[in-house]
C-alpha positions in Angstrom: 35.0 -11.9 -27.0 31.9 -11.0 -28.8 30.8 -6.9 -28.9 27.4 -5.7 -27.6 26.2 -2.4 -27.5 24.1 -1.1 -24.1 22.3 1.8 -23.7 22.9 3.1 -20.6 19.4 5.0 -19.6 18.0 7.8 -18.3 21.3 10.1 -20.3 20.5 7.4 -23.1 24.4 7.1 -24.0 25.4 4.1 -26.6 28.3 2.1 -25.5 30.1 -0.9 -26.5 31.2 -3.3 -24.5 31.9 -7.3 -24.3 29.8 -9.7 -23.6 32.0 -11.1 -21.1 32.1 -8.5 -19.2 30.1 -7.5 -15.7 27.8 -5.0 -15.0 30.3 -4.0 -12.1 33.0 -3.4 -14.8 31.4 -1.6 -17.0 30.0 0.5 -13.9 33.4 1.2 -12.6 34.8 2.4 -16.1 31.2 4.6 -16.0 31.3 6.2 -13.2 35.1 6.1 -11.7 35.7 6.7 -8.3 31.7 6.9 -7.9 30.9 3.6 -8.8 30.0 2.5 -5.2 26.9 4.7 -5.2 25.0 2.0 -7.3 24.0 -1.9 -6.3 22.6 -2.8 -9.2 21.1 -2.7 -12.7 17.6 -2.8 -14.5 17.5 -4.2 -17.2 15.0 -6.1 -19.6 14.7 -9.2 -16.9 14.2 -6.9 -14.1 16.2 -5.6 -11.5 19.5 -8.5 -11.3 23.1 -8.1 -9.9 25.9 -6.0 -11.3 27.8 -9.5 -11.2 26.2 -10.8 -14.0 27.9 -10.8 -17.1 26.4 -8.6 -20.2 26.0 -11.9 -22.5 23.5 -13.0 -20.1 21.1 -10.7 -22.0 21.8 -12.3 -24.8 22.8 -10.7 -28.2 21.8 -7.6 -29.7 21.1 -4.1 -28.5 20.2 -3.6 -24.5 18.7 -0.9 -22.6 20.0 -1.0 -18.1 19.9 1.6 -16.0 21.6 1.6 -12.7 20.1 1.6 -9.4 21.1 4.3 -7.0 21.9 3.6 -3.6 18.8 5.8 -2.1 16.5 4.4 -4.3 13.6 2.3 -3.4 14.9 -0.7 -5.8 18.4 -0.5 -4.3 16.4 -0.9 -0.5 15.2 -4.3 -1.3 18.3 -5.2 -2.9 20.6 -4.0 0.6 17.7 -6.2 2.5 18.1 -9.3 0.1 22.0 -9.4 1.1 21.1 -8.5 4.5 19.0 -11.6 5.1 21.8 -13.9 4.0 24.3 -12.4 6.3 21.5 -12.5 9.2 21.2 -16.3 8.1 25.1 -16.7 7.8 25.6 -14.9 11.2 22.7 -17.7 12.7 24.7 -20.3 10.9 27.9 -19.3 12.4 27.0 -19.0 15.9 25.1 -22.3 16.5 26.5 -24.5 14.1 26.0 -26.1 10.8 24.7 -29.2 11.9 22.0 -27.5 14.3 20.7 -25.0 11.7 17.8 -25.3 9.0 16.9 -22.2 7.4 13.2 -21.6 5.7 13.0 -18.4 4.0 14.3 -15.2 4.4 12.6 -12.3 1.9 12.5 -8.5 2.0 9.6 -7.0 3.3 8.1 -2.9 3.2 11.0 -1.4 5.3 13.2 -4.3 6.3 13.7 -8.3 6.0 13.4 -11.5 7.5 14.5 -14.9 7.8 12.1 -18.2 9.3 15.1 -20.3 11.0 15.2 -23.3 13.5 17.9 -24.1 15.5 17.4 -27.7 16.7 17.4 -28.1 20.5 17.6 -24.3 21.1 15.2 -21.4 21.1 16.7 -18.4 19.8 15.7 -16.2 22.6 15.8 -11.6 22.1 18.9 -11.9 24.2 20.5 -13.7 21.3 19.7 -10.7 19.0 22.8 -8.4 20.0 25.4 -11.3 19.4 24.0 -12.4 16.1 24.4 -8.8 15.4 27.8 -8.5 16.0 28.5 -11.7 14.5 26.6 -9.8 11.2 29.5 -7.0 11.4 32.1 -9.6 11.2 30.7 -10.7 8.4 30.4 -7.3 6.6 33.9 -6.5 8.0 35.0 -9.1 6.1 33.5 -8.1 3.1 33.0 -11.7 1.5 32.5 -11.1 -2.2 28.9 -12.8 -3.4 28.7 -15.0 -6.0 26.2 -16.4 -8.2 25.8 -19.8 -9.6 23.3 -22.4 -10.8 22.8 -25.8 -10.9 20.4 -28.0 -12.5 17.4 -29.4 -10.5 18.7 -32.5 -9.6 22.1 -31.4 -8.1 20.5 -28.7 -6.4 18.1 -31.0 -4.5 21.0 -33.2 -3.7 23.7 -29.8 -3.0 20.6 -29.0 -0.2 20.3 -32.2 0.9 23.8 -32.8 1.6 23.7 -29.6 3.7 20.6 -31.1 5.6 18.3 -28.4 4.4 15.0 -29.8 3.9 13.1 -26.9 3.7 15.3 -25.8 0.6 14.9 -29.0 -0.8 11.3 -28.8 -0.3 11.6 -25.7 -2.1 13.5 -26.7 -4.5 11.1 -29.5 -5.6 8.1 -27.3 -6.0 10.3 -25.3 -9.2 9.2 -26.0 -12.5 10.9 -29.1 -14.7 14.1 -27.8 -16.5 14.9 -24.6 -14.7 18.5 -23.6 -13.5 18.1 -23.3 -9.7 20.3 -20.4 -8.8 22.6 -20.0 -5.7 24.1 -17.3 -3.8 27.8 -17.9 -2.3 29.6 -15.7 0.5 32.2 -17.2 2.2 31.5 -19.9 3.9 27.9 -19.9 3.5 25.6 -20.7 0.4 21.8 -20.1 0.3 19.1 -20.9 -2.4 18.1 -17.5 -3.9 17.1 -15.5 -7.0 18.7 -12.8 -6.6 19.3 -9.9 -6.4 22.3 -9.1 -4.1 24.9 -6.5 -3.9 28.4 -6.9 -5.3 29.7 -7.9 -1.8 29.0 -8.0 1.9 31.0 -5.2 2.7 28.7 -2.7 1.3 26.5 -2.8 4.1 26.4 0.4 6.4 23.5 0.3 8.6 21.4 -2.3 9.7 19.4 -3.3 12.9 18.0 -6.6 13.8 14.3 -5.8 15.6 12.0 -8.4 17.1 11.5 -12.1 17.0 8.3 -13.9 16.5 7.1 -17.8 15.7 5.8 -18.8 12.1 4.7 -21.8 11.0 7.1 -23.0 8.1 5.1 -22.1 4.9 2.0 -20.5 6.8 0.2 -24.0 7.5 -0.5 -24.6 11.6 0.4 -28.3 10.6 4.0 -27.6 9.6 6.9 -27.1 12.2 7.1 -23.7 13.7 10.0 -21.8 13.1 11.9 -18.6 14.7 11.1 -15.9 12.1 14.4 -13.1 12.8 13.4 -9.5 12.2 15.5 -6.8 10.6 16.0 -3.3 8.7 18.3 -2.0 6.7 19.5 1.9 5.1 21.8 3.1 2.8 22.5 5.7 5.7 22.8 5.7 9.7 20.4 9.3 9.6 18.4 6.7 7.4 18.6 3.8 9.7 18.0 6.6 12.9 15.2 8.1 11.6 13.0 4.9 10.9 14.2 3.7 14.2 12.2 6.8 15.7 9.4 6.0 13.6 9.3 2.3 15.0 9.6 3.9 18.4 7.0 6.7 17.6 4.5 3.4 16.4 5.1 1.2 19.3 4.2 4.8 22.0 0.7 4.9 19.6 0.1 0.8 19.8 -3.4 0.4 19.9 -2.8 -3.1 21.7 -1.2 -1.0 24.6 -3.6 1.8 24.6 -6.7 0.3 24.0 -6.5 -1.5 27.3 -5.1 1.1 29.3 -7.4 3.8 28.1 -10.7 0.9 29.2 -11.4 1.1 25.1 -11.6 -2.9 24.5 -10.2 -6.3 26.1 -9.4 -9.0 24.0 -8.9 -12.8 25.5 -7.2 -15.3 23.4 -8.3 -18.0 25.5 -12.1 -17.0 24.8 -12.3 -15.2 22.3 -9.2 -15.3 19.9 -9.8 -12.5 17.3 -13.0 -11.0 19.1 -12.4 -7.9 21.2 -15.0 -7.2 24.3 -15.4 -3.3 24.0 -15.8 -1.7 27.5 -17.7 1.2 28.4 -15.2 3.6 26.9 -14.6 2.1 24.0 -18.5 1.5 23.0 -18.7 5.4 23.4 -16.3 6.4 21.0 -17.9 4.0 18.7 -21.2 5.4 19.3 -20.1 9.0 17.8 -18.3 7.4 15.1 -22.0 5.7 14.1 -24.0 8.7 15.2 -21.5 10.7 12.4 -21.9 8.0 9.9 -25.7 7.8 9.9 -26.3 11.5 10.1 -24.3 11.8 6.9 -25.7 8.2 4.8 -29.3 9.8 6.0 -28.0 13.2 4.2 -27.1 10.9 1.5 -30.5 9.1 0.7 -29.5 5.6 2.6 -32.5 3.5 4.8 -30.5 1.5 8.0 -31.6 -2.0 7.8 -30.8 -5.3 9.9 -30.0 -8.9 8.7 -30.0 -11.8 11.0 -26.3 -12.9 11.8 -27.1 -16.6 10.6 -28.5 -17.7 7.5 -29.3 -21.1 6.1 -26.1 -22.7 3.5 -28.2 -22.4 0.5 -28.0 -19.1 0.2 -24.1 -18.9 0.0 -24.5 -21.2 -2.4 -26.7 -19.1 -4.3 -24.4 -15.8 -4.1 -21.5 -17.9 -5.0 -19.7 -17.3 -1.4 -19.6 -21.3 -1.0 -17.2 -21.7 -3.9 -15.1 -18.6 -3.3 -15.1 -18.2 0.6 -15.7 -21.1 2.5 -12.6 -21.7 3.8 -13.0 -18.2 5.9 -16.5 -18.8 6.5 -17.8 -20.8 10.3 -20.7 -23.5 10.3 -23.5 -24.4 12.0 -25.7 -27.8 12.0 -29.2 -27.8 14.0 -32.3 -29.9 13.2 -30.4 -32.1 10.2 -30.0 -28.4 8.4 -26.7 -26.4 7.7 -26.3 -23.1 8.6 -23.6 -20.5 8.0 -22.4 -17.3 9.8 -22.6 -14.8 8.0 -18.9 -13.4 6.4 -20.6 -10.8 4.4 -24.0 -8.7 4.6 -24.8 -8.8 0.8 -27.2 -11.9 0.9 -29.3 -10.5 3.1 -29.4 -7.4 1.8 -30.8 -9.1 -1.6 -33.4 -11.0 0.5 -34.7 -7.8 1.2 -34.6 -6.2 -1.9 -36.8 -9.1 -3.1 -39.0 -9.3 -0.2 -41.3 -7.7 -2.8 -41.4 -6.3 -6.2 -39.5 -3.2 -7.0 -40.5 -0.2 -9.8 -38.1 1.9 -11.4 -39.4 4.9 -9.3 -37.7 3.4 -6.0 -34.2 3.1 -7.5 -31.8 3.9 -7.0 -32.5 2.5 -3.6 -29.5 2.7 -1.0 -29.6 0.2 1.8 -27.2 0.8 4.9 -26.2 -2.1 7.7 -23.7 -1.9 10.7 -23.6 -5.9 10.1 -21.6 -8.0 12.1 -19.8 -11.1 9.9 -17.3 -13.5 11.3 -14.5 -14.6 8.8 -12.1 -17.3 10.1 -8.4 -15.9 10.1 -5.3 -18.2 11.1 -4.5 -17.5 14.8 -1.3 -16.1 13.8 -2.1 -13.4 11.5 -4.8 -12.1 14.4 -3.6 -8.8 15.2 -5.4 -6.4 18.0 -8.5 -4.8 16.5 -6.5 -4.8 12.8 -7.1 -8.6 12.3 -10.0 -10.3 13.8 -12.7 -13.0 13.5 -15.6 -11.2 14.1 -15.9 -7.5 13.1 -18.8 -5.5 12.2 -19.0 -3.6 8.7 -20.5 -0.2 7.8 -21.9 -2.1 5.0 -24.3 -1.0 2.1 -25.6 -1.7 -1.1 -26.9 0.6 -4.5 -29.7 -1.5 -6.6 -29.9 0.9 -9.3 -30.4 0.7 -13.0 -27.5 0.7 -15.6 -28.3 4.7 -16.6 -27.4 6.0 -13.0 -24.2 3.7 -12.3 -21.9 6.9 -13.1 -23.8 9.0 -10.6 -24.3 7.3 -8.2 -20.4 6.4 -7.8 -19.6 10.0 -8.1 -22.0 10.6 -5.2 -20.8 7.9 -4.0 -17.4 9.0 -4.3 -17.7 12.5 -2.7 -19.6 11.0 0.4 -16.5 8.9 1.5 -14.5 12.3 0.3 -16.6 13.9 2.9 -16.6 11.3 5.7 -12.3 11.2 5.9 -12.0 15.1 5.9 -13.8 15.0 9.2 -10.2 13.2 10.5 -8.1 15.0 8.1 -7.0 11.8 6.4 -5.4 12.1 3.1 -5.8 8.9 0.4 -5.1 7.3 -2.4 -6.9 4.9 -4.7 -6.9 1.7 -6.1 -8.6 0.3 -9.2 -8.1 -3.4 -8.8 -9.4 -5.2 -11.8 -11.0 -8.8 -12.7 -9.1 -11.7 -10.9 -8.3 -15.2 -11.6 -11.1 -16.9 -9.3 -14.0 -15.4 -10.7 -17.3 -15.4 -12.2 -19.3 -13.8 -15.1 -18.8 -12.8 -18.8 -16.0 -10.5 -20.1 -18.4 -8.2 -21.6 -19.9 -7.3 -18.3 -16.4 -6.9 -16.5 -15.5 -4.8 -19.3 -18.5 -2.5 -18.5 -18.1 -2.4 -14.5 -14.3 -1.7 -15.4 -15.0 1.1 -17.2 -18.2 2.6 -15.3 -15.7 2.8 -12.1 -13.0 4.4 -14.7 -15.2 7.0 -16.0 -16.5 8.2 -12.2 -13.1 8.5 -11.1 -12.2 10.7 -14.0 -15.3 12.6 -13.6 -14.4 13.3 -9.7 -11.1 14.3 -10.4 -9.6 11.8 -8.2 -6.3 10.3 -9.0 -5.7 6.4 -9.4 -3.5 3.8 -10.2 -4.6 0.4 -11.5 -4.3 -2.8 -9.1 -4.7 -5.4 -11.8 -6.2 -9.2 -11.1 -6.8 -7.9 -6.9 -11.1 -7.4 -7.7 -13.8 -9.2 -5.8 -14.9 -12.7 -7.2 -17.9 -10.7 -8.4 -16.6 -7.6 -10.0 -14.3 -4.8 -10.4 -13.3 -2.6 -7.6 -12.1 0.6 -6.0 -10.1 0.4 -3.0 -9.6 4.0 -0.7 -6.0 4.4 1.4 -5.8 6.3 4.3 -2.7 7.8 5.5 -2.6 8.5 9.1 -0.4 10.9 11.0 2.8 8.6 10.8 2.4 8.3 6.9 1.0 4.2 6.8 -1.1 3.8 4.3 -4.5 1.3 5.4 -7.1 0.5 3.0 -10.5 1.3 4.6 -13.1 2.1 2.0 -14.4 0.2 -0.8 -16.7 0.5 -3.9 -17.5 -3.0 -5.8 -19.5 -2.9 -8.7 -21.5 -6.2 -9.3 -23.2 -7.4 -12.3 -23.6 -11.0 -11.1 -25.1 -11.3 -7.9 -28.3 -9.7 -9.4 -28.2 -12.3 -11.9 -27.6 -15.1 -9.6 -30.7 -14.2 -7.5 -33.1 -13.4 -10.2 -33.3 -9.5 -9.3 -35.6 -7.3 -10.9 -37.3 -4.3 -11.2 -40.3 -3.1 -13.4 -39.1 -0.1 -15.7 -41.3 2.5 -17.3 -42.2 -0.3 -20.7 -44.0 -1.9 -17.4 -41.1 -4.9 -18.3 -38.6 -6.6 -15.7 -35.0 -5.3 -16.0 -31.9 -6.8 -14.1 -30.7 -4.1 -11.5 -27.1 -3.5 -11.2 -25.6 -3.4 -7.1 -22.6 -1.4 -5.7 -21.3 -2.9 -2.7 -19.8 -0.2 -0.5 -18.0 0.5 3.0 -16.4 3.4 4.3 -14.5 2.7 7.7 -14.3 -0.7 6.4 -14.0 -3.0 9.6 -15.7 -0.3 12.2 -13.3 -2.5 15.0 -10.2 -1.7 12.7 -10.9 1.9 11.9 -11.4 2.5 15.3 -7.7 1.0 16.2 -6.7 3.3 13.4 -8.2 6.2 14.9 -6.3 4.9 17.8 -3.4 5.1 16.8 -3.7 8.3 14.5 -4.3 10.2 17.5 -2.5 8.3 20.0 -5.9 7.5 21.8 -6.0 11.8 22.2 -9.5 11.5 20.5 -10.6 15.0 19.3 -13.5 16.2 21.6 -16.6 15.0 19.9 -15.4 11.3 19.7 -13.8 11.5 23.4 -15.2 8.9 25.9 -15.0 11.8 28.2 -14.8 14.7 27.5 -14.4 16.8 30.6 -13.0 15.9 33.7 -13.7 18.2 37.1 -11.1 18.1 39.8 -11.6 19.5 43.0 -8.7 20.7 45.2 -10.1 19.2 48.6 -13.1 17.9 49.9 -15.0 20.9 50.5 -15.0 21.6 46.8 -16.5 18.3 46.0 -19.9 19.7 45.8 -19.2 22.6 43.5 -17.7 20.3 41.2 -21.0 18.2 41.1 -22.8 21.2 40.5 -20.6 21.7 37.3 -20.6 18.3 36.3 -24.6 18.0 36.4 -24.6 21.2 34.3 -22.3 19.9 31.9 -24.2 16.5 31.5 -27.3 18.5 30.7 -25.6 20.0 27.7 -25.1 16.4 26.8 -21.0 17.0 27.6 -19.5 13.4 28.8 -17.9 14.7 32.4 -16.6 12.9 35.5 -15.6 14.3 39.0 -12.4 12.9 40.8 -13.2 13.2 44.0 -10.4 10.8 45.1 -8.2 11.8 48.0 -5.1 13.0 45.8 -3.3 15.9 45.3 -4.3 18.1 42.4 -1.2 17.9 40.3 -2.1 14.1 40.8 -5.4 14.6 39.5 -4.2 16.2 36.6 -1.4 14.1 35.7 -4.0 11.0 36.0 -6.8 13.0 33.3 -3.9 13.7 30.8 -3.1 9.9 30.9 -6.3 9.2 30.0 -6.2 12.0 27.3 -9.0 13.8 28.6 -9.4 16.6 26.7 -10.3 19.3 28.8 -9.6 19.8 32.8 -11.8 21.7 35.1 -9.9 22.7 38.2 -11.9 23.6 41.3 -10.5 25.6 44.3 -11.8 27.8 46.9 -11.5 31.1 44.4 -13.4 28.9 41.5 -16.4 28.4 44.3 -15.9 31.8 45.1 -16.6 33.1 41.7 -18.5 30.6 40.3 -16.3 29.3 37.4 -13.6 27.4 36.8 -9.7 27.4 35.8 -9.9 25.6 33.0 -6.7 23.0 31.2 -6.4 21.0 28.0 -4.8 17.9 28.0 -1.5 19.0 26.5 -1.1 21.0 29.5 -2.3 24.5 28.2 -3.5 26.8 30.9 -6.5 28.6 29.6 -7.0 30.8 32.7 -10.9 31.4 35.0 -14.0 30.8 32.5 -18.0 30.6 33.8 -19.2 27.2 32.8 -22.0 29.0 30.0 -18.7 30.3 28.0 -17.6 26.9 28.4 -21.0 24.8 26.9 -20.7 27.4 24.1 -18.0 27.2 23.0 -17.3 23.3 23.4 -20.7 23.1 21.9 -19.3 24.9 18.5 -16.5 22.2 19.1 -18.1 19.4 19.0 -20.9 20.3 16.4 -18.1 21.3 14.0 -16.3 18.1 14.2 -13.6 19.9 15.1 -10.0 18.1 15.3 -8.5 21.0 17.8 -9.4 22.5 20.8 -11.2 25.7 19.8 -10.0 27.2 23.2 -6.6 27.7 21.7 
């Protein structure tokens, strides 16, 4: 045996121990009867299993630390072995011979594994049995094993088992390298790691959905039966995402879209292109009524560019080589044509529809532009993932003195525009990738002209490295809605080399041409996908200014029916969305129907209301708010809406 010493971080204590000892020994003799509160260890290499032995790190002096169960590390790890006991439990139940596993990784907040059965569908009835066939398997708390073989035998070790997709796999490694294996039991899967100690660990899990995917991503591969699951350290753990998952699926903007007449989507016609009803195209309305009033506030003209352009010009901005495979085609009169993916182009063409002085910039150019971009039909997702969607796009041409400035502005608009729905965020700076284009010198300078307005703003980032545009550095904004997701909406992209690839310009005060610099920018993003944010935030409960109605009048009987026009024309004059249900139904009926459709307020009419010349007055969430004359009401609401306000100023 040959001595090493660790250092066992963050107490930093020195011991010694051999090399040929494991992880897992040296954690028992650590911590004692405790031991079973850590899964693994970080080390040097990465996170890896506490079966390894110490030599593995080769000699010398090493720095681990162990990963606690209720850490984020150990999640992924409980999740690894999870997906091989799920694949095990598959493996079990249908039979060797039928089963050919794909992949089965971790994921944010649980795990999956892309299986097919031959001859058999595995169907959501079958979910409960693998299940308990996954208990059995922790009951019998298999030890798991590593080992490795070279490339060869590990091709031929797959093969024998007849699974070609590991093979596959396998085949694709590099020349030379030790393919690693995972054993428990009876069953053996190609992995790298890392798992816990042994199945038995495993407390709490819950397998959750099914769903097809094609084996690798590509529509020309078999489909396979992709298995859903989660895992916790903890049953309150496991509970509590489980009402979160519940909580998600009651806000679904897929299910309340439809149901609240927002949007229609049809596959058959239109795969990835909602149809926004009358509803729906209100709501949006407000949200770009908002938008422009606070862009005008901010300096920015509204333009329009036409939705197809001729395929030169994506040559020209470098979208041919970079996006074409998201990008749709069109061929009339022997010439090629492309829809638009982005509103940039267009943008340029009009900033060189004539010449520009020094005295114009910087000049701020605004679009609601609608682009279509080519997504796989099985990544389409409700309003989240679509085809065609339509961008609250704009561009800065400025010189290379106001870059700071006018990202700070810049900065505190979109700042401005989130507080109005109370969304927290984060930010990304994602920095130069691979597939890109110009100098390192003028990367360097966009990289640190974004660095420099976010220190200036105060705002806090982290750094995204290699995820910028083709075309320059970026800074990506996260919003966090009421369940705590994160979705990134806004976007500030500084670009150096679009200006140069169209031969910008501008004349400066030497009476000289001088290469603008551009900021591309968004704020919702996707205004489709915002919206099924917004959605979802509020559960389609749209806060008064953006509701599609905002007041609904319901008379008790008939013979109120006319009073209740009365206050529904005076409403409408005050430019206050209202409807009258003058449907034969009972007024508890009436109401329950209005707070489906999350009106906000209710407006109940009966022969005392008439009488008086009011009305008794409800919110949605069922508050009574007593007799009020319809004047108090427009003033009020009034204040409401002009305030942007996110609650009922009634309470």
């Amino acid at each position: 045996m040959s001595a090493m010493s660790l250092i066992i971080n963050p107490e930093k204590t020195r011991i010694e121990v051999a090399s040929e000892q494991t992880f897992l020994e040296v954690l028992k003799s650590e911590k004692k009867d405790r031991w079973k509160e850590w899964v693994a260890v970080k080390t040097q290499n990465g996170t890896t299993d506490l079966t390894r032995t110490i030599g593995e790190l080769g000699s010398g002096e090493h720095e681990i630390e162990w990963v606690h169960r209720d850490s984020p590390e150990a999640q992924a790890v409980y999740r690894h072995t999870m997906s091989h006991i799920l694949a095990q439990a598959v493996t079990r139940l249908f039979g060797d011979a039928r089963v050919v596993l794909g992949i089965g990784p971790t994921i944010e907040n649980g795990f999956y594994y892309d299986i097919l059965v031959e001859n058999r569908a595995i169907q959501e009835e079958d979910l409960p049995a693998i299940e308990k066939e996954m208990e059995r398997i922790i009951k019998e708390n298999y030890p798991i094993r590593r080992f490795s073989l070279p490339k060869d035998e590990a091709i031929a070790f797959m093969r024998d088992k007849h699974q070609l997709y590991k093979v596959e796999l396998i085949e694709n490694l590099p020349e030379g390298e030790a393919i690693s294996f995972y054993e428990q039991g009876d069953f053996v899967d190609l992995c790298r790691g890392p798992h816990l100690p042994s199945t038995g660990i495993i407390r709490s899990f819950k397998l959750l959905s099914l769903a097809g995917a094609y084996w690798r991503g590509d529509e020309k591969n078999q489909m396979l039966q992709r298995i859903y699951g989660t895992s916790f350290a903890t049953k309150e753990a496991l509970q509590d995402y489980l009402q979160y998952l519940e909580e998600a699926k009651r806000r679904d903007h897929r299910r309340l879209g439809p149901q609240l007449g927002l949007f229609h989507i049809d596959t058959d016609v239109a795969a990835g292109m909602p149809f926004f009803l009358e509803k729906g195209v209100i709501t949006l309305t407000q949200l770009q009524t908002v938008w422009r009033q606070f862009h005008k506030e901010a300096g920015y003209i509204e333009v329009m560019t036409p939705l197809v352009m001729h395929e030169k010009l994506w040559h020209q901005s470098g979208h041919w080589d970079h996006y074409r495979e998201n990008m749709y085609f069109i061929e009339k009169d022997e010439q090629n044509y492309a829809v638009k993916p982005m509103n940039c182009p267009g943008h340029i063409i009009i900033y060189k529809s004539q010449a520009r002085s020094y005295r114009e910039l910087p000049w701020k150019m605004a679009e609601f532009g609608k682009v279509h971009r080519y997504e796989r039909s099985g990544v389409l997702h409700g309003l989240f993932r679509v085809r065609a969607f339509t961008q609250d796009d704009a561009h800065i041409f400025m010189t290379e003195e106001d870059i700071v400035h006018e990202l700070t502005d810049l900065i505190h608009l979109i700042d401005r525009m989130y507080k109005v729905f109370g969304f927290a965020y984060r930010v990304d700076l994602s920095t130069r990738p691979e597939n890109s284009m110009g100098s390192d010198e003028l990367w360097e300078l966009a990289t640190e002209s974004l660095k420099k307005a976010l220190i200036e703003t105060q705002v806090d980032y982290r750094i995204n490295e290699g995820d910028g545009a083709f075309y320059g550095p970026k800074i990506d904004f996260h919003i966090k809605d009421c369940l705590g997701r994160t979705w990134q909406c806004a976007t500030v992209q500084l670009d150096f080399q679009m200006p140069e690839r169209f031969d910008m310009s501008y004349i400066g005060q030497d009476n000289q041409e001088h290469r603008p610099v551009m900021i591309h920018r968004t704020v919702f993003g996707s205004l489709e996908r915002f919206f099924g944010i917004l959605i979802e935030h509020y559960a389609g409960a749209f806060p008064s200014w953006l509701a599609p109605v905002q007041v609904s009048v319901l008379p008790i009987a008939d013979r109120h029916i006319d009073y209740c026009q009365h206050v529904k024309d005076a409403l409408c004059e005050n430019n206050i969305r209202a409807q009258v249900d003058s449907r034969s139904k009972k007024i508890n009926y009436k109401i329950r129907e209005a707070q489906l459709d999350k009106v906000p307020y209710m407006m109940v009419v009966g022969d005392k209301e008439v009488e008086e010349g009011k009305v008794a007055l409800r919110t949605r969430n069922g508050k009574d708010l007593g007799a009020v004359s319809i004047e108090s009401f427009i003033t009020v609401f009034e204040k409401e809406v002009k305030e942007l306000s996110e609650h009922s100023l009634f309470e």
